[in-house]
Rosetta silent file (secondary structure, phi, psi, omega in degrees, C-alpha in Angstrom):
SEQUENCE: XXXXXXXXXXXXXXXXXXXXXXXXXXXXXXXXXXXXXXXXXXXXXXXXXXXXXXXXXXXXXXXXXXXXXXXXXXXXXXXXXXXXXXXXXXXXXXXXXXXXXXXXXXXXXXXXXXXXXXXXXXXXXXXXXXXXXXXXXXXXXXXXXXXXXXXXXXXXXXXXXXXXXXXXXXXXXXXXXXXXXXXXXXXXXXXXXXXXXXXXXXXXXXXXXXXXXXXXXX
SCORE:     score description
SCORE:     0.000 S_00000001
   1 L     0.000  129.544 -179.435   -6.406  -46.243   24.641 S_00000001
   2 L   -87.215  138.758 -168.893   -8.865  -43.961   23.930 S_00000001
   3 H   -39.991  -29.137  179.944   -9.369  -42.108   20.556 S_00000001
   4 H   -52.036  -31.856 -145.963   -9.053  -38.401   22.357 S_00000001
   5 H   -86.094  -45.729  164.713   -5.353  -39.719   23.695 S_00000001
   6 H   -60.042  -32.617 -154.198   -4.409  -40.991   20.181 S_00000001
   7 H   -79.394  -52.068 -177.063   -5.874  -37.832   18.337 S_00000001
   8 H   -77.788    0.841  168.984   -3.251  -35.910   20.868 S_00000001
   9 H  -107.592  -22.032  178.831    0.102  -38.098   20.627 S_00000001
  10 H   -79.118  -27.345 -174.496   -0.608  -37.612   16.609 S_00000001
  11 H   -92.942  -20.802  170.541   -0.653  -34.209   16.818 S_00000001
  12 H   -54.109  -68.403 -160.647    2.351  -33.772   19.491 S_00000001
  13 H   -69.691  -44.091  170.631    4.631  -35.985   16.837 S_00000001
  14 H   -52.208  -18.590  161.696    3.067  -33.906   13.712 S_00000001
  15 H   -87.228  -13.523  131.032    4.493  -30.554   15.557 S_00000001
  16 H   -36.787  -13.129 -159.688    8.048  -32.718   16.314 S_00000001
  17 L  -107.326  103.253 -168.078    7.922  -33.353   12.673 S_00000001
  18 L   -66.441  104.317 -158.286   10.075  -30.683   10.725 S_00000001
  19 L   -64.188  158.073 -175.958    7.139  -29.165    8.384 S_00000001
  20 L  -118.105  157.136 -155.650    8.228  -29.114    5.107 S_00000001
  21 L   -67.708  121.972  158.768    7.849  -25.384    3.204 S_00000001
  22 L   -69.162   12.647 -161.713    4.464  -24.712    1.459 S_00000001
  23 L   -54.734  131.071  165.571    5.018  -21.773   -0.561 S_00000001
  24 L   -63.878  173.703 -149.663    1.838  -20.100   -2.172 S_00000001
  25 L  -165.566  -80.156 -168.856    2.716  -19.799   -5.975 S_00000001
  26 E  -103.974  125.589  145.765   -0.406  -19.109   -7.689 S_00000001
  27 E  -116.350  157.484 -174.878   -4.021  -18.106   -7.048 S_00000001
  28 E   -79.136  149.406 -157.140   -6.232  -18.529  -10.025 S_00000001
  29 L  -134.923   92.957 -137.236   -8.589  -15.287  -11.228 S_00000001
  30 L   -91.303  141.131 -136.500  -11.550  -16.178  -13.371 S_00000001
  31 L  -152.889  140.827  179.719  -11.643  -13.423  -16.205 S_00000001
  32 L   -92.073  -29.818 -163.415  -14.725  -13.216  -18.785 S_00000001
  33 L  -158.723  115.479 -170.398  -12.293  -11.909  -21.630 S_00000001
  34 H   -95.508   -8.955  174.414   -9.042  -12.455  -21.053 S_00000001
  35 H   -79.220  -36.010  179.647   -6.983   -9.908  -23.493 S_00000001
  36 H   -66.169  -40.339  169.190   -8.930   -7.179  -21.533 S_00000001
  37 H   -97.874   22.561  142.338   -7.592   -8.444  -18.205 S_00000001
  38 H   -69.416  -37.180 -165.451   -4.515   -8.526  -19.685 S_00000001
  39 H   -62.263  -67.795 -162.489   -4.603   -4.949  -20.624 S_00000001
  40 H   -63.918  -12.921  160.087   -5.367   -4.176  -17.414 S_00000001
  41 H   -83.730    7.691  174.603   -3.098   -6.366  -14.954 S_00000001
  42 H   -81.411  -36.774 -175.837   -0.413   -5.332  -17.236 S_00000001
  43 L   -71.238    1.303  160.968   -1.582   -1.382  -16.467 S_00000001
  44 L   -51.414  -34.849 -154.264   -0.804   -2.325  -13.118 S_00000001
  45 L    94.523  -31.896  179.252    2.448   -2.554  -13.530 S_00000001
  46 L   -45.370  163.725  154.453    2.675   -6.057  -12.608 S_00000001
  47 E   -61.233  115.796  169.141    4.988   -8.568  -14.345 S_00000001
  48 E   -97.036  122.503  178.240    3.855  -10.096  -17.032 S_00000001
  49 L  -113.119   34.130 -168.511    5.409  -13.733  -16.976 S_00000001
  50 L  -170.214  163.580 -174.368    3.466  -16.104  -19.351 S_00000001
  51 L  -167.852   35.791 -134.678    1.260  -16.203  -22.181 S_00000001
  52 L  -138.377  138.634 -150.180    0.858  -19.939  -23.376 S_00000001
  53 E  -116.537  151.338  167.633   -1.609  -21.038  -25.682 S_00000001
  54 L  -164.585   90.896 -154.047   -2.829  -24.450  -26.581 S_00000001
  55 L    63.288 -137.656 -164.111   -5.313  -24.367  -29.717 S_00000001
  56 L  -116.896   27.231  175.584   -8.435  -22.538  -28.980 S_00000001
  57 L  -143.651   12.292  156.148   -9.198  -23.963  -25.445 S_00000001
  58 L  -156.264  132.520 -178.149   -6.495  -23.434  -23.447 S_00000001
  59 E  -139.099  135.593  174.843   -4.565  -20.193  -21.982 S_00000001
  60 L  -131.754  151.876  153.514   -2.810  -19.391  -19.164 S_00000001
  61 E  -143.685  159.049 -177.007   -1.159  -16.072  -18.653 S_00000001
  62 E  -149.795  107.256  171.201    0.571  -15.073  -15.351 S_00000001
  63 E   -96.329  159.562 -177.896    1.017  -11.973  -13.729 S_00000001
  64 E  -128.505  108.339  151.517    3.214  -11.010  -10.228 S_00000001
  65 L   -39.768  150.703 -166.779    2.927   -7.725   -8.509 S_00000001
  66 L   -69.946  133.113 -179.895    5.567   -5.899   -7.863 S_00000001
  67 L    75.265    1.070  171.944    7.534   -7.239   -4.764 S_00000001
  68 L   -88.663  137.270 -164.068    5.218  -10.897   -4.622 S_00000001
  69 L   -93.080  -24.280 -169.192    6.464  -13.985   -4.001 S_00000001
  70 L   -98.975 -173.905  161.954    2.753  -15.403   -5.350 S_00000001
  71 E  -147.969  142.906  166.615    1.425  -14.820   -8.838 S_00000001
  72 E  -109.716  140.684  168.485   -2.018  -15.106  -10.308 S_00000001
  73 E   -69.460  128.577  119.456   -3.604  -17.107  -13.146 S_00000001
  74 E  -109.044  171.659  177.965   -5.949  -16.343  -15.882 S_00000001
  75 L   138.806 -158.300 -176.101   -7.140  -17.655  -19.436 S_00000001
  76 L   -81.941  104.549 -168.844   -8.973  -20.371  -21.114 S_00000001
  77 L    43.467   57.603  174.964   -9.939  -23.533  -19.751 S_00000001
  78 L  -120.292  -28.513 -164.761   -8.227  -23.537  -15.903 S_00000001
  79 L  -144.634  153.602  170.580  -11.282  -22.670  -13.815 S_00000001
  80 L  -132.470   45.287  136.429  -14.861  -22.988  -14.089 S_00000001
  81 L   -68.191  154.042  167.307  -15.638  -20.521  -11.615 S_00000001
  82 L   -61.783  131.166  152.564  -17.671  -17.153  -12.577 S_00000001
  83 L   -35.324  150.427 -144.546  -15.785  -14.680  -13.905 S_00000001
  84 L    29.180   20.954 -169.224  -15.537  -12.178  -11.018 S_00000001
  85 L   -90.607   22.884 -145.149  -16.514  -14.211   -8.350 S_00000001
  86 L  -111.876   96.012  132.954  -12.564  -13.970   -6.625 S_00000001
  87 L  -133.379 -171.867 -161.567  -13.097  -11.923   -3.821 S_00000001
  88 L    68.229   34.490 -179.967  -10.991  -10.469   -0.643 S_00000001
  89 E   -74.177  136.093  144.241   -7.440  -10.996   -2.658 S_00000001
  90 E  -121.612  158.388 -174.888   -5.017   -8.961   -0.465 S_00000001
  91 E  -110.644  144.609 -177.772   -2.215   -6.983   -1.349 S_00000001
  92 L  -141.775  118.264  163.386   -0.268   -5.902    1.589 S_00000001
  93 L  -100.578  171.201  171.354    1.858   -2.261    1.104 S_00000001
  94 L  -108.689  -19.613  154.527    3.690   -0.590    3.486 S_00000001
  95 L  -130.510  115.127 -159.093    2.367    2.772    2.499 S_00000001
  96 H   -69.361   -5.153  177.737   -1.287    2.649    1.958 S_00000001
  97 H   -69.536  -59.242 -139.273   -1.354    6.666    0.585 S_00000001
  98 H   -70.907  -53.393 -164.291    1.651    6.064   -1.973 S_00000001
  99 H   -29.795  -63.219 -158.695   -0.583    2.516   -2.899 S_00000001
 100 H   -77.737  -48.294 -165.935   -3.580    4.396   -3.540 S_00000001
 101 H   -67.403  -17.066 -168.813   -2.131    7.462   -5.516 S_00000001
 102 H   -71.346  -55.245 -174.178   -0.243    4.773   -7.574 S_00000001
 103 H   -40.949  -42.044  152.135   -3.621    3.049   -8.678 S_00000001
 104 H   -22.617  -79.219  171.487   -5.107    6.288   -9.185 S_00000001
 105 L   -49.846  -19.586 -159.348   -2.329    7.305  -11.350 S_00000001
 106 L  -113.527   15.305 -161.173   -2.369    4.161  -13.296 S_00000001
 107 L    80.397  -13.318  163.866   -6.476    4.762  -13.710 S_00000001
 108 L   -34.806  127.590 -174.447   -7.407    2.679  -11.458 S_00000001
 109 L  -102.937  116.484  159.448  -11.274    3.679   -9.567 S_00000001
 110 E  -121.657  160.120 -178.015  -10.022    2.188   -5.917 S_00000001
 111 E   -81.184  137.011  173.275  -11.476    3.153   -3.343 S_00000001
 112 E    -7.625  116.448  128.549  -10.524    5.820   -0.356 S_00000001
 113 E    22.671   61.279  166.698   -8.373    5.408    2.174 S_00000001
 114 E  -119.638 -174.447  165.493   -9.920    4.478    5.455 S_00000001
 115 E  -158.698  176.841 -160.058   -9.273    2.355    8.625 S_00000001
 116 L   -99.056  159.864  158.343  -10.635    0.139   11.378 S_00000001
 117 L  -135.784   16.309  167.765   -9.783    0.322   14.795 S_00000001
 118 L  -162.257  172.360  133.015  -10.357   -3.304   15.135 S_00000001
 119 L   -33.291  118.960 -175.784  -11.560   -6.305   13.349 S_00000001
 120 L    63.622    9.412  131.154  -15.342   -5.763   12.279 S_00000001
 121 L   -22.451  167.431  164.920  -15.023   -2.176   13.178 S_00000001
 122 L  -100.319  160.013  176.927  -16.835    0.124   10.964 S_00000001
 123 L   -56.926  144.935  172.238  -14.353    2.252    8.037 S_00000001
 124 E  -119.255  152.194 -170.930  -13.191    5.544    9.403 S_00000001
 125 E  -101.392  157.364 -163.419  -12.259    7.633    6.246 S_00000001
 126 L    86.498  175.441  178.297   -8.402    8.095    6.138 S_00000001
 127 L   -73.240  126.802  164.538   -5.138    6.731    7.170 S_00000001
 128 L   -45.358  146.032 -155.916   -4.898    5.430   10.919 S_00000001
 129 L   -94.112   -7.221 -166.631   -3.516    8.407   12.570 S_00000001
 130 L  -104.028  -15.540  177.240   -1.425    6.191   14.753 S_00000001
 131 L    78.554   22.438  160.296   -0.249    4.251   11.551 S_00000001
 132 L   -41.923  148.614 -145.965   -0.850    0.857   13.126 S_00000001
 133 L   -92.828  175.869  158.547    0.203   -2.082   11.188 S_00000001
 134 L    69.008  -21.577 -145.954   -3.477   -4.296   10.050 S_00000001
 135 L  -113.434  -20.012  161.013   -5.403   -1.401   10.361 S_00000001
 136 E  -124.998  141.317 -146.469   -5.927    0.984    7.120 S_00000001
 137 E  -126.821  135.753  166.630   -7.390   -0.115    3.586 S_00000001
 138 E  -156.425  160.797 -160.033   -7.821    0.839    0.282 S_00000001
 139 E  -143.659  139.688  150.096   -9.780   -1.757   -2.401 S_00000001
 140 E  -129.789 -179.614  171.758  -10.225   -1.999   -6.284 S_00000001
 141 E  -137.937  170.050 -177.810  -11.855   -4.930   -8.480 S_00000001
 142 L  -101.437 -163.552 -169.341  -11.029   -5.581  -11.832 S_00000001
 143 L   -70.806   -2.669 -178.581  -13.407   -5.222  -15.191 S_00000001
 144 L   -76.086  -22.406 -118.446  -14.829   -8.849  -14.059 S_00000001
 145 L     9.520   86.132 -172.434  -15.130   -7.733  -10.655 S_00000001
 146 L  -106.899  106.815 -152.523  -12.615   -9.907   -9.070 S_00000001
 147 E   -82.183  141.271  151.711  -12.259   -8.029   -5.816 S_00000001
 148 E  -124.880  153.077  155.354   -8.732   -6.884   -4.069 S_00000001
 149 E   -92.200  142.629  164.224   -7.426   -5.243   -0.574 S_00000001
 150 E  -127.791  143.514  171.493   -4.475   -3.453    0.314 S_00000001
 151 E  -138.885  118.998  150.777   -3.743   -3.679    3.628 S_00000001
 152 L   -25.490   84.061  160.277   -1.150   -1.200    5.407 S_00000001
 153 L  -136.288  129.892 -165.610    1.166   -3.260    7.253 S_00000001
 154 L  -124.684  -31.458  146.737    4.497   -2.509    8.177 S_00000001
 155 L   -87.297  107.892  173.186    5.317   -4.076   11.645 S_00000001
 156 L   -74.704  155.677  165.148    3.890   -7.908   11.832 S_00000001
 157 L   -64.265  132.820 -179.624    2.267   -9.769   14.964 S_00000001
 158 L   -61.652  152.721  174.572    4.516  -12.117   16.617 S_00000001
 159 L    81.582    7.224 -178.379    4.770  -15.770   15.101 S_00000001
 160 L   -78.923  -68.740  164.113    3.466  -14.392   11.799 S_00000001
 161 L  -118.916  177.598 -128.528    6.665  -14.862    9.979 S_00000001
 162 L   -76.961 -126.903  171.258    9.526  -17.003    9.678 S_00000001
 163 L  -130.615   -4.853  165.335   12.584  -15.067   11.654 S_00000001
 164 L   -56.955  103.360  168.969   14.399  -14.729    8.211 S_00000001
 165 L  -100.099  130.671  164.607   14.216  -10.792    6.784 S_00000001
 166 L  -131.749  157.763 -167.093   13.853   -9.864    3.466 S_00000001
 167 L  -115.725  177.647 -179.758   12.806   -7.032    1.455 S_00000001
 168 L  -114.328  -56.615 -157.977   11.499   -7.881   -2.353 S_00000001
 169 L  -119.606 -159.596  163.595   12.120   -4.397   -3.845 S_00000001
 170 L  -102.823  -23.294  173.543   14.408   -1.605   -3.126 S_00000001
 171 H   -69.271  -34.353  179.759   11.608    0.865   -2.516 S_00000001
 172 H   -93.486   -9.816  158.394   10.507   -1.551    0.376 S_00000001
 173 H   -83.283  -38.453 -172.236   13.786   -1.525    1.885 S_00000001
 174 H   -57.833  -40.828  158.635   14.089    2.597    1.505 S_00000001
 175 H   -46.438  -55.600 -168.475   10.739    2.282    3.876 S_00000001
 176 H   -78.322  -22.267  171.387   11.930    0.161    6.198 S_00000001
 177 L   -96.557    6.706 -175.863   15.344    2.600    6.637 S_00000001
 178 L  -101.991  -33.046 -164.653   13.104    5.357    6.811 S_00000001
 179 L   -79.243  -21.257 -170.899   10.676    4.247    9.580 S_00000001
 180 H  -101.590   -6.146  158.965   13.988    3.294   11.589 S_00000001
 181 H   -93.377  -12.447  172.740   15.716    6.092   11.110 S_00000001
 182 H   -56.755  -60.548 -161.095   12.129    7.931   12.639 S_00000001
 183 H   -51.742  -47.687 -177.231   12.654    5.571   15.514 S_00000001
 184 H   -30.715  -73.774 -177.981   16.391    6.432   15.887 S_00000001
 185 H   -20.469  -61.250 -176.240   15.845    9.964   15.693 S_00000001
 186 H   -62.020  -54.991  175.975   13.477    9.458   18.998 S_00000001
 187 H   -52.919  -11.448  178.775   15.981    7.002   20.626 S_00000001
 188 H  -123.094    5.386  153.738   18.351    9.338   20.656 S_00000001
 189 L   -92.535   16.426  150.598   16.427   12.389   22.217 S_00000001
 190 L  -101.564  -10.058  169.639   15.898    9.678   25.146 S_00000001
 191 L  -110.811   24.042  156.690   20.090    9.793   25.643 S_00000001
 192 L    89.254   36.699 -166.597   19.704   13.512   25.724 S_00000001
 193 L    33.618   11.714  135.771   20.648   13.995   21.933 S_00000001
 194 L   -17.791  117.789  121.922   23.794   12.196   22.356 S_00000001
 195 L    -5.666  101.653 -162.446   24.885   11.042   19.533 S_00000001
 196 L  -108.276  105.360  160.004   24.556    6.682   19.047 S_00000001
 197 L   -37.317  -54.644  168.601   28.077    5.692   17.643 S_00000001
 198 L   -83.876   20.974  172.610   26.089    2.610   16.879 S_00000001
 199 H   -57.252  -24.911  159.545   23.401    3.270   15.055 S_00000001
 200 H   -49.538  -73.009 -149.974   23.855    0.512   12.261 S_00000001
 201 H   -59.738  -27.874  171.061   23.438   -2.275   14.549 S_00000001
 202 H   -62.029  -30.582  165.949   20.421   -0.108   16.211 S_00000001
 203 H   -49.597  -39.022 -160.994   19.055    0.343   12.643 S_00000001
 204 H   -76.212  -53.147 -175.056   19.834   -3.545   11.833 S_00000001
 205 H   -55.100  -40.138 -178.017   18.030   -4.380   15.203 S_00000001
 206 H   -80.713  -48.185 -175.013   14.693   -2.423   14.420 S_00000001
 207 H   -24.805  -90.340  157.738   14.849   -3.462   11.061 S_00000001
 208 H    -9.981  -70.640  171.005   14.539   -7.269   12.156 S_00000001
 209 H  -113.736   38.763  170.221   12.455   -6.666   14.439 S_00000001
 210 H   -58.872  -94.321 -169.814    9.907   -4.643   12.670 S_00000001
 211 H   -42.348  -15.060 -177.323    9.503   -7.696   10.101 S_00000001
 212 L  -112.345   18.619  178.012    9.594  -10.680   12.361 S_00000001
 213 L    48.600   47.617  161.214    6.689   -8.894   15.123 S_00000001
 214 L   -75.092  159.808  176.873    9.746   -8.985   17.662 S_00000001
 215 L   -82.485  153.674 -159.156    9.538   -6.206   20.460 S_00000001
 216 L  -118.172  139.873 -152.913   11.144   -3.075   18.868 S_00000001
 217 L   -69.579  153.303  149.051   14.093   -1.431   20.360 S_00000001
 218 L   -74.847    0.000    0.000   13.947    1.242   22.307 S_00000001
């Protein structure tokens, strides 16, 4: 039997093989002075959920952005990467304006608003006007310069995630009834402004399949 034919019955039984769950946790952020990028992922807003000390050569502290399932690392003897050398972290909002006035507001110098109208496009300044999911950006770095992205996205690409919905905050659910109450609005100036009796389960239905990059109701 030849090695191509084996290489291809291993990978046929590893996708038969019920994967077992990977969750990202941590990534680590290499910080030249770490009470100063405390002050400032704390001015963030983030969570702070650690501090732990151990003599004078090892610190971890660990902050989570608001609504993240991951957290990042910094301190005293974890990485011997250059401070600021972390870049292309993304943060993914669902409204990249409110994003960028919060960072503003919080002092933050991020950068403008723009968007793509593809991959490797050049930046157009502003919000896409069609408000496509992937497609407008806003960026700060921190005092190391350890670089981040926000990326707009509010309807995912199919197969992206699991078929499970969840929201992390209440502000990201208040979105998600807002964009679907948009749609509604429109769905129901296509029955002639009839009135939909059923608008939960049409709400429940867009909801879904906004987040799992399902085709979206009509």
């Amino acid at each position: 039997m030849s090695d191509d034919v084996v290489s291809a019955k291993d990978a046929t039984n590893r996708q038969e093989t019920p994967a077992i769950d990977m969750k990202l946790e941590v990534v680590v952020i290499p910080v030249s002075d770490v009470e100063r990028a405390k002050r400032f992922y704390g001015g963030l807003g983030w969570r702070l959920d650690a501090d732990f000390a151990v003599g004078d050569t090892f610190r971890v502290v660990q902050f989570t952005p608001q609504g993240s399932a991951s957290s990042i690392h910094f301190g005293t003897g974890i990485t011997s990467a250059v401070p600021g050398s972390v870049q292309g972290l993304y943060l993914v909002v669902s409204d990249i304006e409110a994003a960028y006035a919060e960072l503003v507001a919080y002092g933050v110098d991020a950068t403008e608003v723009s968007y793509r109208t593809g991959p490797g496009q050049p930046a157009i300044k502003g919000r896409d006007p069609e408000r496509r999911s992937y497609n407008s950006f806003t960026s700060f770095k921190d005092p190391d310069g350890n670089a981040w992205l926000l990326q707009e996205i509010t309807t995912r690409l199919p197969g992206r995630v699991d078929a499970a919905t969840t929201f992390a905050t209440s502000v990201e659910l208040e979105a998600a009834l807002r964009r679907a109450a948009a749609a509604h609005g429109e769905h129901e100036k296509r029955r002639g402004g009839e009135r939909d009796e059923n608008w939960p389960d049409w709400y429940a239905g867009y909801m879904v399949a906004e987040q799992t990059g399902q085709p979206l109701p009509t």
